[in-house]
N, C-alpha and C positions, 0 to 999 in steps of 0.2 A: 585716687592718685596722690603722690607725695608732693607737698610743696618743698620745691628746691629754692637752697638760697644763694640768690643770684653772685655773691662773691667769691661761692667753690667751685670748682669741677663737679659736674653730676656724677663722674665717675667717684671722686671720692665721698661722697655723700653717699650712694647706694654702697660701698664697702662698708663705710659706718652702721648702714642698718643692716647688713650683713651680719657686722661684728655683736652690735646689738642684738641676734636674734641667737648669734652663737650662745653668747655668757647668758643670757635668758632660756639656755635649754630649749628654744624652740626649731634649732638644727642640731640634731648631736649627731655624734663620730659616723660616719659613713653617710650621710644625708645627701642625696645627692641636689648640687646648685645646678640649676639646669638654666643657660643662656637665655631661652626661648621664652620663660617663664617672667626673670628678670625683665626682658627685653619688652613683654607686654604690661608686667605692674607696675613698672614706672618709666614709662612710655616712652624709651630711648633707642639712639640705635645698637647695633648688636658690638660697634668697635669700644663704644660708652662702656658696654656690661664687661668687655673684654678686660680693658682697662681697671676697673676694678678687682675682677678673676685674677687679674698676675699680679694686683698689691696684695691680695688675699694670700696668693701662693708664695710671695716671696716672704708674705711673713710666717709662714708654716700654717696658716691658719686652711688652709686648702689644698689638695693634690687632684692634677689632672691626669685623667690616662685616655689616652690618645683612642678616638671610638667609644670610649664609656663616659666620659662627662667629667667636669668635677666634683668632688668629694669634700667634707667637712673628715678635719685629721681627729687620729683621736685625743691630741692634748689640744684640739683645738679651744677649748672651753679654758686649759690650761693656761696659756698663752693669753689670751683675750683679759682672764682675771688679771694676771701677772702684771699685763702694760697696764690695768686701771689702778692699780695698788699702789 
């Protein structure tokens, strides 16, 4: 289980390792982020994982489709180098 640190949102904390697992090529382009998965490795509720899903998505780093899940985009990895640079 991850140690969260008590002065962030646990939402934005799991976006971080999100973001992290993107530009580490451990999600690439069509990956799919499944709620459920989230919701049990770092033991939150499902609106926590949500909350981070729509920072992902409005940063283009992720797209939803309504009944199939979300998705890692494919300049996801693009994006992710880009804001660390």
């Amino acid at each position: 289980m991850m140690e969260f640190d008590p002065t962030l949102p646990k939402w934005t904390q799991i976006a971080q390792v999100i973001r992290q697992r993107i530009a580490a090529g451990k999600y690439l382009p069509n990956h799919l982020i499944s709620e459920t998965q989230l919701e049990q490795e770092f033991e939150v509720a499902r609106v926590t994982v949500r909350k981070a899903t729509r920072a992902l998505r409005e940063e283009g780093l992720i797209v939803t489709t309504h009944g199939m899940g979300s998705f890692v985009t494919e300049r996801a990895a693009e994006i992710v180098k880009s804001s660390t640079d």
